[in-house]
Steps between C-alpha positions, in 0.01 A plus 500: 500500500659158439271498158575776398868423491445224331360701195793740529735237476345313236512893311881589596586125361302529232663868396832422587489205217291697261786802557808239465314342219448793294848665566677214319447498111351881496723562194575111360169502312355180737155542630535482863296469795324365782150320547357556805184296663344579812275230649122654564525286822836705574302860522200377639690493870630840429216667332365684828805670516525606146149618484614708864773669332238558189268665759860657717530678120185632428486671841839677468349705189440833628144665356550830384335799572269606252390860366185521316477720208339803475487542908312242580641355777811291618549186647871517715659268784339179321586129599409172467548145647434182381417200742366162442253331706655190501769283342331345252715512173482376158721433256528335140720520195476715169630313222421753291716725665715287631399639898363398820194686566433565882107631611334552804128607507456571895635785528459864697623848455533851632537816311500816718525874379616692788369828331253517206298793350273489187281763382250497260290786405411688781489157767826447648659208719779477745674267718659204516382129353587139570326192345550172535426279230439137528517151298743620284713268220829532425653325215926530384678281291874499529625376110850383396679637234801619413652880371714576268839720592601827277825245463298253397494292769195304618415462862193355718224738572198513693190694379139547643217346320112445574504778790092544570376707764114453560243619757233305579141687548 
């Protein structure tokens, strides 16, 4: 917890100077701005915690139910969880795209389908279906940017770069 607050500090300073920075000068014709730097050895002691709320993320997105065309079955009441193994972590920077790539490779999931029924020609199958795949990798890089206001403003802004999502065999 106490790392983590570190990082949000370091972002609410870092905003608060980029938003006081930027609000002087919009109209005077001055380029103005902040630089920003965040020492690698500054997110390494909160990277657990940002690759948690990563993982806190994925699991919150509800699966839909799905209808196959032509009456071929339905898959309804679907979830799925996302757990790692361990706490092993990595991290490194994208110059490129000026982001910090975080990727584990050890971990698990669980998709379940509370009710599934697929029919194909005259064979039919019903029930319900969980699986639980294993050694998966998960790759997301969070890039820095900054957006552009309709009033022509120009702000901070955090995109998502270098997401991967591989299963081992």
């Amino acid at each position: 917890m106490v790392r983590f607050n570190i990082v949000r500090g370091l972002l609410t300073v870092a905003t608060v100077l980029a938003s006081g920075a930027l609000a002087k000068g919009v109209g005077a014709g001055t380029q103005t701005g902040i630089h920003a730097s965040i020492d690698l050895r500054t997110l390494s002691q909160a990277k657990d915690t940002i690759f948690d709320q990563i993982i806190s993320f994925i699991d919150d997105v509800k699966i839909p139910d799905v209808q196959l065309k032509g009456n071929k079955g339905y898959l309804i009441e679907n979830s799925f969880h996302l757990s790692q193994a361990n706490k092993i972590v990595n991290f490194y920077n994208d110059v490129t795209n000026n982001a910090v790539v975080f990727e584990a490779d050890n971990l698990a999931a669980t998709f379940h389908c509370g009710h599934f029924k697929l029919k194909e020609g005259f064979v039919q199958a019903k029930g319900h279906a969980d699986v639980d795949p294993q050694r998966l990798k998960l790759q997301v890089g969070i890039g820095f940017t900054t957006q552009k206001l309709l009033d022509g403003r120009t702000l901070p802004a955090i995109t998502t770069v270098d997401v991967q999502f591989m299963i081992s065999e």
